[in-house]
C-alpha positions, 0 to 999 in steps of 0.5 A: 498270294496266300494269306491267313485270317482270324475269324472274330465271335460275330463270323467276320474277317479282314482281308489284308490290306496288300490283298485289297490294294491289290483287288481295289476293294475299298471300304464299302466294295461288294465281294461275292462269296462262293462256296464249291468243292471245299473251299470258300472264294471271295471275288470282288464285285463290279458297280454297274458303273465299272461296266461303262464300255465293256461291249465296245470291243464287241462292235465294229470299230468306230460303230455307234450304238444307238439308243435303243441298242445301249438301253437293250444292252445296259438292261441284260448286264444289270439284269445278271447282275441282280440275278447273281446278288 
């Protein structure tokens, strides 16, 4: 999908509403913007609470983790989260 934008006096754009429907950034979503090889990108950022269960597909099938294990883990992925803000 490709669109076009306008960028207003006070540096600001909107991004088309098919291309947030589409990417489920809702007002008040984080968007990352990298720059890198001539060109601007702009990905939508994961809440911390979009991350629940993302390592479960690491684990054995029907292992639990246990307490210690999901802290340990919970802290390295917001740790690059922050690290990446």
């Amino acid at each position: 999908m490709r669109a076009t934008a306008k960028v207003s006096a006070r540096g600001q754009i909107t991004l088309p509403v098919a291309m947030r429907r589409e990417f489920g950034i809702a007002p008040g979503a984080t968007v990352e913007i990298v720059t890198g090889e001539g060109e601007i990108v702009i990905r939508r950022r994961r809440s911390i609470s979009e991350l629940f269960g993302i390592f479960h597909d690491r684990l054995p099938p029907g292992a639990p983790l246990g307490w210690e294990e999901e802290r340990r883990i919970m802290e390295e992925a917001v740790a690059r989260q922050v690290a990446d803000e």
